[in-house]
C-alpha positions in Angstrom: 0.0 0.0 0.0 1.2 2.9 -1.3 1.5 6.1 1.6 1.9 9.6 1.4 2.5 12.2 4.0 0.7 15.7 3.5 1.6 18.9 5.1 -0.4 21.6 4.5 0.7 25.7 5.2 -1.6 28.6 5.5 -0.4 31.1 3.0 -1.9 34.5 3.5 -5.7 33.4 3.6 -4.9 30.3 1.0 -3.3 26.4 2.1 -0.1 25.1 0.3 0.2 21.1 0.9 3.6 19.6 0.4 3.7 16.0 0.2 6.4 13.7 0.9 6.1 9.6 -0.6 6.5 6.8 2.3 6.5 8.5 5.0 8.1 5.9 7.9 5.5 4.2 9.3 6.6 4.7 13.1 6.2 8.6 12.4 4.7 10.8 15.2 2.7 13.7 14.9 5.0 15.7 17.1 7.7 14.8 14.8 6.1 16.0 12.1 4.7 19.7 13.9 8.2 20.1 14.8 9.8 19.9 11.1 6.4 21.7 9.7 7.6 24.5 12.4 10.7 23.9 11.4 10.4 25.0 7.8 8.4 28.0 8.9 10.9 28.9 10.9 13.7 28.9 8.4 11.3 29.8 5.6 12.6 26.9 3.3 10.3 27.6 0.8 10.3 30.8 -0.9 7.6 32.0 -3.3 8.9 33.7 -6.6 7.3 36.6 -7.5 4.6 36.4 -4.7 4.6 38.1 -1.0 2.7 35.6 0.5 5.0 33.0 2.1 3.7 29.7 3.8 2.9 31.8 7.1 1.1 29.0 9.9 0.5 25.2 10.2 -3.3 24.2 9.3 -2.5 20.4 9.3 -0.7 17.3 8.7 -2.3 13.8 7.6 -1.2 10.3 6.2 -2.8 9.1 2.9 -2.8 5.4 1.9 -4.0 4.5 -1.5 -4.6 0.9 -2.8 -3.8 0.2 -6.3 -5.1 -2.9 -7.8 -3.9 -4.0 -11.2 -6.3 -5.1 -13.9 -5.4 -8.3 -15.9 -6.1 -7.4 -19.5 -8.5 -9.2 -21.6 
């Protein structure tokens, strides 16, 4: 099963999500505030052209998707 970790940023009155594939599986939320606060902090992503930078944490969630292959014919 396929996982994906979402972050999502406030930015300005808008969300930014960044999503990271297979996310550890023993991973804490408090691990994951703290890098999210992290980034914040340090602003490690920068916007070109665009004031708003991510400015506050709305949430963080793990997706799991199932893929099931189709035999053809």
């Amino acid at each position: 099963m396929a996982s994906t970790l979402n972050m999502v940023f406030t930015r300005g009155s808008a969300a930014k999500t960044i999503a990271l594939s297979e996310p550890r599986r023993d991973l804490t939320g408090a691990e994951v505030h703290d890098i999210m606060q992290t980034i914040l902090d340090r602003q490690i992503f920068l916007f070109a052209g665009d004031a708003a930078q991510l400015d506050g944490i709305k949430r963080a969630y793990i997706r799991e998707n199932v893929v099931t292959e189709l035999p053809e014919g």
